[in-house]
Structure formats: C-alpha cells, structure tokens
N, C-alpha and C positions, 0 to 999 in steps of 0.2 A: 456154346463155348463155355469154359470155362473162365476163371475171372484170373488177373494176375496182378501183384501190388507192384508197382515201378519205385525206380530209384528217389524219385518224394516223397517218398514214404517217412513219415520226422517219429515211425514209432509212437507213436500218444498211446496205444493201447486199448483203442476204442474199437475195432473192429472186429479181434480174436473172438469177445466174448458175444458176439451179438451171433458169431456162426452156428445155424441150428445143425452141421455138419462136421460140425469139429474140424473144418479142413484147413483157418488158419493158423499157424503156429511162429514162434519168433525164429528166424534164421540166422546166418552169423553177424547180418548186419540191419535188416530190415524183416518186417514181416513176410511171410511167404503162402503162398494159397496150396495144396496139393491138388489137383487137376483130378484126380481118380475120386476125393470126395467132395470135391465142388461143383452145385446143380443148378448157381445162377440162383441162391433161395426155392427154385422150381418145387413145389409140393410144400413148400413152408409159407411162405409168402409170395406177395404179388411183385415184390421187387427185389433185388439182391440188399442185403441189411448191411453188409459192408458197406457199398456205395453212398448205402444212405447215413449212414453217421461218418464216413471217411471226411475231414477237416480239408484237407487240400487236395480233395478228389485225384487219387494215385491208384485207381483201384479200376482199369478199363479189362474190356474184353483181352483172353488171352486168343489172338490168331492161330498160335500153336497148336491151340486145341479145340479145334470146331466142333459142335454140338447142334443136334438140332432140340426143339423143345422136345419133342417125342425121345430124345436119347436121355436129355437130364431128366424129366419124368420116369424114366426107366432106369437110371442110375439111383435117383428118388429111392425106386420101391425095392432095391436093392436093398442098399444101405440102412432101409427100415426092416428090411424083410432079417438082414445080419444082426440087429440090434435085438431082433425080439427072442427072446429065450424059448420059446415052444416052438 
C-alpha cells in the first residue's frame, strides 16, 4: 500500500523533506502523499521516513491503494530506473 497523510495533519513540514521519492508535496490544506510515487520507503529504507518523524502520527496505510512488497519494490526500480539519464 501506499501511505496517506489524514486530516491531523498540523502541516510542521517534517515529512516532505525526508521523501527519498519526492511523493510528498503541500496540498490546499494539508500535506498530501501521490500514491503512483509512494513505495512505503521500500528499496530506501527499512521503514517509511514519514512515519517516523510524523509528530502526531497522521500518516497510516492508504486501503485505496493495496501494494504488495513485491509491487512497491517494483515501483522502486521504476522510478530509479526514470531518474537515471542513461
């Protein structure tokens, strides 16, 4: 699954910058995750880096969007595979 911020969200600004996927960005009212570049940290880390600096823990699974590991792993080497210029 991908990851999704809830309406707790008080904005502090800790979590965009820790995305090694560039997936979160500010919305009209709170932060917001994109589901298409969000991999759970999967291939960066051993845990999602939102989660872990999120202040009022507002940042749980999104149900919308079920992932197995083997799919964010494969999202992973996607969005590595887009980033690399050769």
């Amino acid at each position: 699954m991908s990851l999704k911020i809830t309406q707790d969200c008080i904005n502090c600004d800790v979590c965009e910058p820790v995305c090694p996927n560039n997936a979160i960005f500010q919305g009209i009212e709170i932060y917001e995750i994109d589901p298409n570049l969000c991999t759970e940290c999967v291939g960066h880390f051993d845990a999602p880096q939102c989660q872990q600096v999120c202040p009022v823990d507002c940042i749980p699974l999104d149900p919308q969007h079920v992932e197995t590991r083997e799919q964010l792993l494969g999202k992973y080497q996607r969005l590595v595979a887009a980033e690399d210029p050769l």
